[in-house]
Structure formats: structure tokens, C-alpha cells
C-alpha positions as CSV (number, residue, x, y, z in Angstrom):
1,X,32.3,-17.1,-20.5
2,X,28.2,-17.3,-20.4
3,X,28.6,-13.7,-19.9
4,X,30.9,-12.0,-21.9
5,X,29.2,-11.9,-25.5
6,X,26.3,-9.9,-23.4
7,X,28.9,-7.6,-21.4
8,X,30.7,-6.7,-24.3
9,X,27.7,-5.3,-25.8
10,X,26.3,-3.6,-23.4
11,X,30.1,-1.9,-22.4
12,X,30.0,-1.1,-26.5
13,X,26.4,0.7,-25.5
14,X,27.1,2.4,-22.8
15,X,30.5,3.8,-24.3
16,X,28.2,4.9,-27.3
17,X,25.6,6.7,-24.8
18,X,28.6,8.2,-23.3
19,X,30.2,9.8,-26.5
20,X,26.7,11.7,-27.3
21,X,27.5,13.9,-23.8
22,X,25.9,13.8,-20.3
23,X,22.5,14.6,-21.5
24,X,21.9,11.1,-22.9
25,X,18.3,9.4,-21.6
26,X,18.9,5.8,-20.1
27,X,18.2,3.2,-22.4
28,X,16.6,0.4,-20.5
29,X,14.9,0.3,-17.1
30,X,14.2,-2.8,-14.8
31,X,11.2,-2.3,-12.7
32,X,10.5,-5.2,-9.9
33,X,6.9,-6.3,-9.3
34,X,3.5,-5.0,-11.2
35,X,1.5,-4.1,-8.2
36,X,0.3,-0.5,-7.9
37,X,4.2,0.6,-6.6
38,X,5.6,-0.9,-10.0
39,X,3.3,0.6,-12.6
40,X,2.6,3.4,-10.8
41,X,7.2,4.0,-10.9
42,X,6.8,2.9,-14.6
43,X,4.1,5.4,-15.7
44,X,6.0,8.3,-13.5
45,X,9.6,7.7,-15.0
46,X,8.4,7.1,-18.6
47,X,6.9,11.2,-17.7
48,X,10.2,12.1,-16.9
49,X,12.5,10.0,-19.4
50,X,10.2,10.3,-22.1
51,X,8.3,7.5,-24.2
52,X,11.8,6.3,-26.1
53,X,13.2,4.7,-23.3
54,X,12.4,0.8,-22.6
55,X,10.4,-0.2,-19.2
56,X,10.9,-3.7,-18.4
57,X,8.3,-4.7,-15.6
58,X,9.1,-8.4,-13.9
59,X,5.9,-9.6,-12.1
60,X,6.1,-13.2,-11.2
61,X,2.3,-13.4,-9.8
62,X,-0.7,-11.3,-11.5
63,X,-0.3,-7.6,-12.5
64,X,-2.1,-5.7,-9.5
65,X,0.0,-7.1,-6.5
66,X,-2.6,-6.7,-4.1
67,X,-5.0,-5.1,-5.9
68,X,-6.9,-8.2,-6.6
69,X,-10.4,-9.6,-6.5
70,X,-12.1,-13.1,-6.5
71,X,-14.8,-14.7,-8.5
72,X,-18.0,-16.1,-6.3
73,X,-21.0,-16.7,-8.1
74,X,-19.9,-14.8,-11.5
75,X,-19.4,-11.9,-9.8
76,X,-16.0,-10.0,-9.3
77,X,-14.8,-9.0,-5.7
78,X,-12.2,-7.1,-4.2
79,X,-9.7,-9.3,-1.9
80,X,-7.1,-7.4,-1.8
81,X,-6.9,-3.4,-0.8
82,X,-10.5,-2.4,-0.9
83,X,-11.0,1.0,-1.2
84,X,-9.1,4.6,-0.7
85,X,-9.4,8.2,1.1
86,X,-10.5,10.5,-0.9
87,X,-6.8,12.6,-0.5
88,X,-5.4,9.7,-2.0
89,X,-4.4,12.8,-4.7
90,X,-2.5,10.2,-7.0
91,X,-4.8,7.4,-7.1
92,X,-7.2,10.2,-7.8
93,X,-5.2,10.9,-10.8
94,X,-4.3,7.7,-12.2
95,X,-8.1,6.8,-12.2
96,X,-8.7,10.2,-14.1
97,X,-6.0,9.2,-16.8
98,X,-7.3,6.2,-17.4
99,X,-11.0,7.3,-17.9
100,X,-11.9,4.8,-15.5
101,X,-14.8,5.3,-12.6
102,X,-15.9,5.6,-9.0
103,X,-18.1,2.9,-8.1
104,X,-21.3,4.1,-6.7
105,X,-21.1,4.0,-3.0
106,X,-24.1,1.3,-1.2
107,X,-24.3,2.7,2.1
108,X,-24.1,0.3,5.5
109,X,-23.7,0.8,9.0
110,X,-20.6,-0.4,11.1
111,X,-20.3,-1.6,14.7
112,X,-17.6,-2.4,16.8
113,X,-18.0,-6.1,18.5
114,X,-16.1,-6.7,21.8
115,X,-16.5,-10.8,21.5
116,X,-19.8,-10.1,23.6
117,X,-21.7,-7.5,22.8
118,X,-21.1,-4.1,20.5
119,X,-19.0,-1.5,22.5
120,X,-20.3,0.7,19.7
121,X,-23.3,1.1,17.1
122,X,-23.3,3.9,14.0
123,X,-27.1,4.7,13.8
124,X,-28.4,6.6,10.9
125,X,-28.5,9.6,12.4
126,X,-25.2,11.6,12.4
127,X,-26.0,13.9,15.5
128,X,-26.8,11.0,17.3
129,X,-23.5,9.2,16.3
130,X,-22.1,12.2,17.3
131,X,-23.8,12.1,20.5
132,X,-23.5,8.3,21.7
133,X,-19.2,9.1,20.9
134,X,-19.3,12.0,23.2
135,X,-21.8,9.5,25.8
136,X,-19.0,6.9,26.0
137,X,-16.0,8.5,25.6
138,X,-16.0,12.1,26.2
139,X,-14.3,14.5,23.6
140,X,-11.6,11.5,22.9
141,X,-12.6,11.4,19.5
142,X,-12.4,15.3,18.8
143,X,-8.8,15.1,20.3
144,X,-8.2,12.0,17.7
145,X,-9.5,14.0,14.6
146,X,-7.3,17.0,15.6
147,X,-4.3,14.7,15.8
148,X,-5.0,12.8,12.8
149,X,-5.7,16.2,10.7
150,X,-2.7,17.8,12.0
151,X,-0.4,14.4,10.8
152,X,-2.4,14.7,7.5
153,X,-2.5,18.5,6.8
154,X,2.1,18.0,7.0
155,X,1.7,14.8,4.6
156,X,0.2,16.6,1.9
157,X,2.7,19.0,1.4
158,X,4.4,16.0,-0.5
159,X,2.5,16.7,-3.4
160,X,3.1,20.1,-3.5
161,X,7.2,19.0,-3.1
162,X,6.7,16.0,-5.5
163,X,4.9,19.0,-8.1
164,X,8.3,20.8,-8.3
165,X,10.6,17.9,-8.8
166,X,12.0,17.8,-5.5
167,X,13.0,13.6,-4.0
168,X,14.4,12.4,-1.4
169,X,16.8,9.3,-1.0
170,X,16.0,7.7,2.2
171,X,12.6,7.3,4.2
172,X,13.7,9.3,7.0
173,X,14.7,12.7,4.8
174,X,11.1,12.7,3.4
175,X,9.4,12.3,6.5
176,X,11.6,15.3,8.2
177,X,11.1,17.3,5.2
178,X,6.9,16.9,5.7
179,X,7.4,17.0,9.3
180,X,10.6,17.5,10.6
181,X,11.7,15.6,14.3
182,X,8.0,15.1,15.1
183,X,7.2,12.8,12.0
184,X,10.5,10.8,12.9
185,X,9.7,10.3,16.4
186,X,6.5,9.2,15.3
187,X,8.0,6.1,13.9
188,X,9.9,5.1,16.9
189,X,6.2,5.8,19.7
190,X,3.1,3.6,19.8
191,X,-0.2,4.8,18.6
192,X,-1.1,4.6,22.3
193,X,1.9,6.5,23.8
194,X,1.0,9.7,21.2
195,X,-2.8,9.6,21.6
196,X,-2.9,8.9,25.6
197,X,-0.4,12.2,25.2
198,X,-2.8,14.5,23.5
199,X,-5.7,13.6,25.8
200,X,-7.3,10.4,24.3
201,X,-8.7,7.9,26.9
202,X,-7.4,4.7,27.3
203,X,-10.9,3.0,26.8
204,X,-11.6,5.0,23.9
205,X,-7.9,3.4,22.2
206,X,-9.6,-0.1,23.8
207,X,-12.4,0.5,21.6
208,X,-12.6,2.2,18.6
209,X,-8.7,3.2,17.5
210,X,-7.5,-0.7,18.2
211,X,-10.4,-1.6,16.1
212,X,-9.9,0.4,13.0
213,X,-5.6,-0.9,13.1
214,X,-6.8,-4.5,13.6
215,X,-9.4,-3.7,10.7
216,X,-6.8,-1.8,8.2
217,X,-3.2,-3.6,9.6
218,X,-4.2,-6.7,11.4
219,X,-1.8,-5.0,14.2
220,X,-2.4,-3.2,17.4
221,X,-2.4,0.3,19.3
222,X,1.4,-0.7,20.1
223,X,2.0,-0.3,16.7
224,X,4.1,3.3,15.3
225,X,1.9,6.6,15.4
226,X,3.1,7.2,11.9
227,X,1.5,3.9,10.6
228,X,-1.5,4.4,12.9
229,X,-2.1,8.0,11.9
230,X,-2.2,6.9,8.2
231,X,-4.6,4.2,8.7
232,X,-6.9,6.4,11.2
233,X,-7.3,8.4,8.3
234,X,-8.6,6.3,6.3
235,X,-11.6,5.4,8.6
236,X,-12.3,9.0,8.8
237,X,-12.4,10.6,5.5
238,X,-14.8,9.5,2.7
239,X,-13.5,6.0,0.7
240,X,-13.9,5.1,-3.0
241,X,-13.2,2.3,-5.2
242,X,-12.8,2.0,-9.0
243,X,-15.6,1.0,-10.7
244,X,-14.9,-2.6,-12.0
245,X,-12.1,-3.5,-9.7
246,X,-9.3,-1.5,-8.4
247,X,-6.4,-3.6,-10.0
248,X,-7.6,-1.7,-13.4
249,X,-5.5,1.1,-12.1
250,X,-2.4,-1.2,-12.4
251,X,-3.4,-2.9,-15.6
252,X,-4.0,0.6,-17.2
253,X,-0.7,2.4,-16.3
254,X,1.1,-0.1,-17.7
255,X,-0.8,-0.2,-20.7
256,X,-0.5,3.6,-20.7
257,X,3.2,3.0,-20.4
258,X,3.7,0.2,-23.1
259,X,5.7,-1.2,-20.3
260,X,7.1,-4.4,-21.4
261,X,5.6,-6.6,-18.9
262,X,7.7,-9.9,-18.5
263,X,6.2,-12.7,-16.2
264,X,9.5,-14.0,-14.2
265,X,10.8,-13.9,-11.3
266,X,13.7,-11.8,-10.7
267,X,16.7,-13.4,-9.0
268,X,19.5,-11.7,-8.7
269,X,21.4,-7.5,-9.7
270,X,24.7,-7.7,-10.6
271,X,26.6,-4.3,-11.0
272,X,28.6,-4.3,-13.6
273,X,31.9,-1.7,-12.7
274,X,32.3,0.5,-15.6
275,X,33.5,4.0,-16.0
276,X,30.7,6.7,-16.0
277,X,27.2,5.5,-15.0
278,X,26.7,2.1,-13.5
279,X,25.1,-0.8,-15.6
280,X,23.0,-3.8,-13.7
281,X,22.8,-7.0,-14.6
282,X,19.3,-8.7,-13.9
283,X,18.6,-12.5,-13.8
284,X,15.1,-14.0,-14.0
285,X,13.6,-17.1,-14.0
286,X,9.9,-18.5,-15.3
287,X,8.9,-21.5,-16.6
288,X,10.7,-21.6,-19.7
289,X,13.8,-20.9,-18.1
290,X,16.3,-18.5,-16.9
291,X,16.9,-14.9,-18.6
292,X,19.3,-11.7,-18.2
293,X,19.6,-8.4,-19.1
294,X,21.3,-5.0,-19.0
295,X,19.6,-1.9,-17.0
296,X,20.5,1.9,-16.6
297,X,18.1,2.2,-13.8
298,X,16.4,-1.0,-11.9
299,X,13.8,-0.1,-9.0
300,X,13.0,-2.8,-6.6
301,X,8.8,-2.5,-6.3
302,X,8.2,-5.3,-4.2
303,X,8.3,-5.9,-0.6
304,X,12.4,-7.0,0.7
305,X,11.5,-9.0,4.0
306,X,12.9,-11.9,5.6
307,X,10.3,-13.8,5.9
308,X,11.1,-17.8,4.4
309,X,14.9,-16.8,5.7
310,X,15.6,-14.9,2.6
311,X,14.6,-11.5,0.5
312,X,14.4,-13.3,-2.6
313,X,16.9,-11.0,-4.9
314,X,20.4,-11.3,-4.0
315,X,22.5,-8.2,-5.0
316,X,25.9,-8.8,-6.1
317,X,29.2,-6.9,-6.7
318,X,28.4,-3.9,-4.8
319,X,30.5,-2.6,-2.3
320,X,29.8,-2.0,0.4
321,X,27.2,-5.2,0.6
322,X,23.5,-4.4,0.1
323,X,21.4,-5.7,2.5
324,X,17.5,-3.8,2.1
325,X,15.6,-6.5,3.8
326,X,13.9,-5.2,6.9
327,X,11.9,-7.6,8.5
328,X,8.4,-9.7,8.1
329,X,5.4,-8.7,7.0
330,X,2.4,-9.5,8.8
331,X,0.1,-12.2,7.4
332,X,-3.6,-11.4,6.7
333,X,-6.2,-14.1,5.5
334,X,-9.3,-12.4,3.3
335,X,-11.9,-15.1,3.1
336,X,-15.0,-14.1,0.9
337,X,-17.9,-16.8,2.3
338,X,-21.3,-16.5,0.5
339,X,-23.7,-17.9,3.0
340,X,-25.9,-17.2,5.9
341,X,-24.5,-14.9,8.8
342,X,-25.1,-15.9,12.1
343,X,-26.6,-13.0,13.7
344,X,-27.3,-14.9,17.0
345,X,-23.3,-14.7,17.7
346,X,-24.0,-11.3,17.7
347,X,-26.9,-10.9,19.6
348,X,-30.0,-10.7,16.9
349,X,-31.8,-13.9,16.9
350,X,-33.6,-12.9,14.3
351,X,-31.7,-11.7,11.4
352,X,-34.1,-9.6,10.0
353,X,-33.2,-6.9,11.9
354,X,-29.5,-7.8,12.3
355,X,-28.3,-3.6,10.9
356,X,-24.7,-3.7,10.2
357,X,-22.9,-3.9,7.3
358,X,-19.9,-4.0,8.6
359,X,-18.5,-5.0,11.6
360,X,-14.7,-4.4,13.5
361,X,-13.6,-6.0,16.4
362,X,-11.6,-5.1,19.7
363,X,-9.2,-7.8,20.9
364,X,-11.0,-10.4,21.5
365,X,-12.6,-12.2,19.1
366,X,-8.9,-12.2,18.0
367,X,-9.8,-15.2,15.4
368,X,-11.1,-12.2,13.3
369,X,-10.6,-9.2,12.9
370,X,-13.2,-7.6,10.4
371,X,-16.5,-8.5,8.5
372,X,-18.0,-7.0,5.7
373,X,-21.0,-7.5,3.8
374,X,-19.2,-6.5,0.3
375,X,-20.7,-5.4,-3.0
376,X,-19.5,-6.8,-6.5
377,X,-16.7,-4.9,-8.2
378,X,-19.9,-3.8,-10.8
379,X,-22.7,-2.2,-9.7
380,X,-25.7,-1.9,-11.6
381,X,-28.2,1.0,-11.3
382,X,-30.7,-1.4,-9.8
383,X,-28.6,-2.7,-7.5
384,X,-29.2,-3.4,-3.7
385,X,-27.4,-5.0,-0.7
386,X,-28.2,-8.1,0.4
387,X,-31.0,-8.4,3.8
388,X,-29.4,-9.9,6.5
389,X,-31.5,-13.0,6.1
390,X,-30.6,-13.6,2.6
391,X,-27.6,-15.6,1.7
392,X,-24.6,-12.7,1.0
393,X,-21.1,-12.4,-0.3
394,X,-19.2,-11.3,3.1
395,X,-15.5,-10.6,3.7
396,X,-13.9,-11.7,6.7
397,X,-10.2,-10.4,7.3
398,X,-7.9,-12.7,10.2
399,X,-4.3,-13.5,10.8
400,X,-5.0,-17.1,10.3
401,X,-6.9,-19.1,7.8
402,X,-10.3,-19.6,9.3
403,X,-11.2,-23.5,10.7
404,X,-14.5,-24.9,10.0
405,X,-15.5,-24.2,13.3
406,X,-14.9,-20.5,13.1
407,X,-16.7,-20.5,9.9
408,X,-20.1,-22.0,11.9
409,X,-19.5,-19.5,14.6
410,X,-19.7,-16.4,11.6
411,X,-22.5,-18.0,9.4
412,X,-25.3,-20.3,10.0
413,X,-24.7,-22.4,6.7
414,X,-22.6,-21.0,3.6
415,X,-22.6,-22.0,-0.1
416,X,-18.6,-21.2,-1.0
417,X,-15.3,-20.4,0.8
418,X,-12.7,-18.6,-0.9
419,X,-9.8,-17.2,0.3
420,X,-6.5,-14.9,-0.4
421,X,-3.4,-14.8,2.0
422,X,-1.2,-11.4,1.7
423,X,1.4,-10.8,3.8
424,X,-0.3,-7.6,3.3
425,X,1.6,-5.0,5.7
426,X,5.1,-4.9,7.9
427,X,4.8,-6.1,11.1
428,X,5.5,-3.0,12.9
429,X,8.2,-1.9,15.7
430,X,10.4,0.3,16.5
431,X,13.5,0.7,13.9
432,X,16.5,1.9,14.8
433,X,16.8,3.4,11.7
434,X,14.7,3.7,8.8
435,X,15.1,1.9,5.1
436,X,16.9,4.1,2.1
437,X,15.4,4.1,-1.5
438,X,18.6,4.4,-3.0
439,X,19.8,1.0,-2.8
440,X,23.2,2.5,-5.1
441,X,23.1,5.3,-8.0
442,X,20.7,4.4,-9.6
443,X,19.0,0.8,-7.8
444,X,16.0,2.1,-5.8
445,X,13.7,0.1,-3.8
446,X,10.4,1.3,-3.3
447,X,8.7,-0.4,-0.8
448,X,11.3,1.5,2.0
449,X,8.4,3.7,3.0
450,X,6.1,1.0,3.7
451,X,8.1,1.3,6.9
452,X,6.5,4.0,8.0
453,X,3.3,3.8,6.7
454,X,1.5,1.3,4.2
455,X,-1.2,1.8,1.9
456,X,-2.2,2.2,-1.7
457,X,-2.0,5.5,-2.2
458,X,1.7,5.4,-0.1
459,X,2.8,3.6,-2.7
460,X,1.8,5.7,-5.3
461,X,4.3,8.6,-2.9
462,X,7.0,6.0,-2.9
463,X,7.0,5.4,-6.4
464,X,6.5,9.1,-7.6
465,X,9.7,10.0,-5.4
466,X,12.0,7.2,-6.7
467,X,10.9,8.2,-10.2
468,X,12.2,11.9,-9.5
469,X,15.2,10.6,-7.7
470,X,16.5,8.3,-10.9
471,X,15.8,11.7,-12.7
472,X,17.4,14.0,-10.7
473,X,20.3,12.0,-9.9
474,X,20.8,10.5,-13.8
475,X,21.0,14.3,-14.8
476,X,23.3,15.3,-11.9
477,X,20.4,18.1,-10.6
478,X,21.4,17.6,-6.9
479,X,19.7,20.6,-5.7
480,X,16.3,18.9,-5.9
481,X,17.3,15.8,-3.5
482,X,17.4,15.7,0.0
483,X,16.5,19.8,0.3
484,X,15.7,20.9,3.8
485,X,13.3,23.7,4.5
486,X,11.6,22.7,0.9
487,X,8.2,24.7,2.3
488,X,10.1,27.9,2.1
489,X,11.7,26.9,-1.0
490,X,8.1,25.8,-2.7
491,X,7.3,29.1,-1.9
492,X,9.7,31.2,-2.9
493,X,9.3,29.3,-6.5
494,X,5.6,30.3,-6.8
């Protein structure tokens, strides 16, 4: 009986909406999780529904997700996702909107650490960066920038698709559309399998590309060539930041939006069988108690896994069953220490002329997997990077919370250890098949494409597409979902 008053209602609003005709805008739509998937879905569908409709956004944690940073010695750091590519075309966008900045770029040099020496050193010298490559492993890493450029030249015709209105309703159908069988296969083959194919050296996959996945997805060169391909781009293109932290981004969509930001925890959808369009029923919880509403639209914009034994959101009434979680995510550990490094672990007794600012590793030390002498979220004008014999804020990335002893391996004393742990990406494998964003008419999740590949600016895909599929399937246009040969189409519309 707890729920009739509120069905009644919403049946008497929903009849309403249906007497003024088909063309009626949705009311009221749920949006799950505030992390740059969620407000970056509420700022896209309130483009395309227009500013009257209500956005709901449920975040049970902080607004960001993981876009996040940490305070050590009253000054901000990123710990979440760091910085992105610079064809990261949304992100690009949103940070443009927003009238928010780059933050200047403090150069460093990188090496790759083997657990006993460095199977790798960047110099300042480009040519002879270029040169030492080419010394150790041949023309392996030409043959890795043609593969990784040809995977990324077929991904950016999303934009151009997304820029006509076009969706797609399952992970699979947008991956075909960019690149047909290949990009599909690419899920199911390792990284290894798909580089070793195209001429890449096994030593040069040992060193460097296992490095940059441990680095980016804690995972290794087993791992899909999809996801790899992604993240291999990252390390090659040039990376930003925003200027005061990247959560702004999140913060200021949904300001943008006038989303209505509810801290809660969503529980449960309940579809609610009517004639015409479906209604959802949403429960949430916080710490004044439970809550419930009525939706038109409800996208799911946080991760579905099974890791704890459960998704979290049970969906009920829907027939056939809906079961959208996939699998576990991998666990990552981002510790920011302020202290001394130990540059003796890595071979400079003296750390005055320790010269890296950052450092990846191969398999083994496998108690870390990245460090990085990290700049505050604010940079003045006059600011410089810490010397390697001064006490510095570093970053250190590992599956597993570090022990004490690790910590005295990394750093010869330290003032403060703070940490964040993410279950930051999927822990990839083969699928047999790959996830659907539309859960039913119009319950979306997301986070489906984070099967394939996961990053911020992936997100920012995901949640453009489910944004254009609500709209294109709430005003019946069918044509512009699920379209094959879309490049001949977007060009026969120019």
C-alpha cells in the first residue's frame, strides 16, 4: 500500500504526457553516479531534452568519481585519473565550456625500472631517445606507433558519428561501426598476440608496452588489444590536466546542468508496466533514510561488477531478468608519500643526480607499478619541481596497499602517507560477448564500454552515446541507432 498514493500519481502523469501527443519531452530523469560518465550524460541529455526537464544525479561518494585529489601539506593533488591525450575531443570541450584551464606542463624525464637496473632511460635529447629505441629494440616501436595510430585514426570517427546524432545500443555495434570485425576481434586477442603479429619483438612488449599497461591499468600485455591500444595512446600523444584539479570538470557540468544532485545510494529500478512509455521506479538510501521516485529515463553511470558478491542495484519487474554485471574490477592503490626517495634502490647513491621524474616498471618489482614525482593541482608562475634530494610529494600506483617495508625500500625517510584505493579499471579477459547500454527502453548503463576500453575521455563516448540513444529512441527516430556503414552515410550528409 506504501506504494500506491506515489503510483497513482505518476500513472495520472504519464496519462497527461500522453494526451499532449508523442512529441512530449520526458519529465524526470535518474542518472546513477556523479563521476565524469554521470555529469558528463547529464550535461549531454539536458542538450538534447532541453533545460525544462528534471536531472536527478544519485552519487553516494564525492561528485568526481575518480577524478579526485588529496591534501598533503596544503596543497591539492590528483589521486585519481591524472591527466588526458590531447584527442580526448570531449574532455577538450567540457574544459572549454566551463572556462576552466590547462595546467602548465613541468617537464620530467621517465625511465623504465626492471627491479635491477633501467631497461630504459628518456634523455633530453629527442634524436637520441629516438636513437637508444632503435639501439635496443630495432624498429619495434615504429611498428607500435603505426598500430596504435591506425586503432586511433578508426576511433575518432565517433565524433564525427556522435556530431550527426547517430547511437548505438550495445558495445559491440559501436565498435563494428568504427571498425568493423577487426575492432571486435580486438577485444577477444591479447595486446601481445596483435603486436607480436604486426612485427613487434617480444623483448620490446617485455619492456616498454607491459610497462605503460602496468602504469595506466595495473594489468598486463595478456590483456585485450582494444584496451591496450587505448592506453598505448595515451603514453604517446601529449597529456594535459585541468588547472586546479581535474574533478572541476565534473563539478562544473553539473552545475552547468542544474542537475539536482542527491547524495544517496541507489538501491534498486522497479519498472512500472504501463501502456505507452515505461516508468521506473528508483529507491535510494542515505543517512536520513530511504527515498523513491518516478523516472522517464534512468542511466546507470557507475561501474555493475561483482565484486563483494553483488552489483549493488537490483532491477526488478523486468522481463526477461536484467543481469548487467560483468565481472571485477581491478584494484589499484595510489599512495601520495612526501618524503625522501631512495635513489640508491635505483642505482644513484647520490641523489643529486638521481634524473627521473617519473619512473614505470616491468614485472618485477611487481609491489609497484609506477612512481611519480607529481606537481600540485595549482601551479604558480614561479613554480619548480622538487631536486631529487629535497623532500617531494611522489605518487606511487600498486595493486596492494603498500607495507612499511615497501615504503623504506621507495624513500629513505618520509613525512606523510596518504592513500586512495579505486577499483579503477575491469580486470580484463576475453568476453564472450560484450555488455549492451540499453539495459530496457529507456534504462541505459554506461559503464558497458569500459569493457572494451577505460578511460576518462571513454567515458565521456559512453555517456554522449547513451544520451543520443534516450533521444533517439524516446522520439521513435530509429534510423539514427545501430546504422551500419555510418562513414558512407556521414558523408553523403555533408
Amino acid at each position: 500500500m506504501a506504494r500506491a498514493a506515489p503510483l497513482l500519481a505518476a500513472l495520472a502523469a504519464l496519462l497527461a504526457a500522453a494526451a499532449t501527443g508523442g512529441d512530449a519531452r520526458p519529465s524526470k530523469i535518474a542518472v546513477v553516479g556523479a563521476g565524469i560518465g554521470g555529469s558528463a550524460v547529464a550535461h549531454f541529455l539536458q542538450q538534447h531534452f532541453g533545460p525544462r526537464v528534471q536531472i536527478d544525479v544519485f552519487e553516494k561518494g564525492t561528485v568526481g568519481g575518480r577524478l579526485a585529489t588529496i591534501s598533503v601539506n596544503k596543497q591539492h593533488y590528483e589521486s585519481g585519473a591524472a591527466s588526458f591525450h590531447s584527442l580526448s575531443l570531449h574532455m577538450q570541450d567540457f574544459v572549454k565550456q566551463l572556462g576552466l584551464r590547462h595546467r602548465r606542463e613541468v617537464v620530467g624525464r621517465s625511465a623504465i625500472f626492471s627491479g635491477e637496473h633501467f631497461v630504459l632511460e628518456e634523455t633530453d635529447w629527442y634524436l637520441l631517445n629516438l636513437f637508444r629505441l632503435w639501439w635496443h629494440y630495432g624498429i619495434s616501436f615504429l611498428r607500435l606507433q603505426m598500430w596504435v595510430e591506425e586503432v586511433m585514426e578508426k576511433f575518432m570517427r565517433i565524433y564525427k558519428y556522435q556530431a550527426h546524432g547517430y547511437a548505438f545500443s550495445g558495445v559491440e555495434e559501436l565498435l563494428y561501426s568504427l571498425g568493423e570485425s577487426a575492432f571486435v576481434n580486438m577485444t577477444q586477442r591479447s595486446v601481445a598476440e596483435s603486436l607480436l603479429q604486426v612485427g613487434v619483438t617480444q623483448r620490446f612488449i617485455d619492456d616498454v608496452v607491459s610497462a605503460v599497461l602496468r602504469a595506466s591499468y595495473g594489468q598486463s600485455a595478456a590483456m585485450p588489444a582494444f584496451a591496450g591500444a587505448m592506453s598505448l595512446a595515451g603514453a604517446q600523444g601529449s597529456l594535459w590536466s585541468v588547472e586546479g584539479g581535474n574533478k572541476l570538470v565534473c563539478s562544473g557540468l553539473l552545475k552547468l546542468t542544474k542537475a539536482n544532485v542527491i547524495h544517496a545510494t541507489v538501491t534498486s529500478v522497479t519498472l512500472q508496466n504501463t501502456e505507452g512509455k515505461p516508468l521506473y521506479y528508483v529507491e535510494y538510501e542515505n543517512e536520513v533514510g530511504n527515498g523513491s521516485d518516478f523516472y522517464d529515463i534512468v542511466v546507470i553511470a557507475t561501474p555493475l561488477h561483482l565484486d563483494n558478491g553483488s552489483s549493488g542495484i537490483t532491477f526488478e519487474g523486468f522481463d526477461p531478468p536484467i543481469d548487467a554485471a560483468q565481472g571485477s574490477f581491478q584494484p589499484t592503490v595510489v599512495s601520495l608519500v612526501h618524503g625522501y626517495l631512495n635513489s640508491s634502490y635505483f642505482g644513484f647513491p647520490d641523489p643529486k643526480l638521481f634524473p627521473f621524474a617519473s619512473i614505470l616498471t616491468t614485472d618485477f618489482p611487481n609491489f609497484f607499478c609506477s612512481l611519480d614525482n607529481i606537481c600540485p593541482v595549482n601551479i604558480s608562475a614561479n613554480f619548480r619541481r622538487k631536486q631529487p634530494q629535497e623532500a617531494a610529494v611522489w605518487r606511487v600506483q600498486s595493486p596492494k596497499p603498500l607495507l612499511r617495508s615497501q615504503l623504506k625500500t621507495l624513500f629513505r625517510s618520509y613525512y606523510s602517507v596518504q592513500t586512495a584505493e579505486w577499483r579503477a579499471h575491469p580486470v580484463y579477459g576475453p568476453h564472450s560477448t560484450l555488455p549492451r547500454f540499453a539495459l530496457h527502453d529507456q534504462l541505459f548503463h554506461l559503464n558497458a564500454l569500459e569493457w572494451a576500453a577505460s578511460s576518462v575521455e571513454v567515458m565521456a563516448v559512453a555517456a554522449k552515446n547513451v544520451a543520443l540513444l534516450a533521444y533517439n529512441r524516446w522520439y521513435q527516430d530509429l534510423d539514427k541507432i545501430d546504422q551500419k556503414d555510418l562513414m558512407h552515410k556521414v558523408k553523403t550528409e555533408l
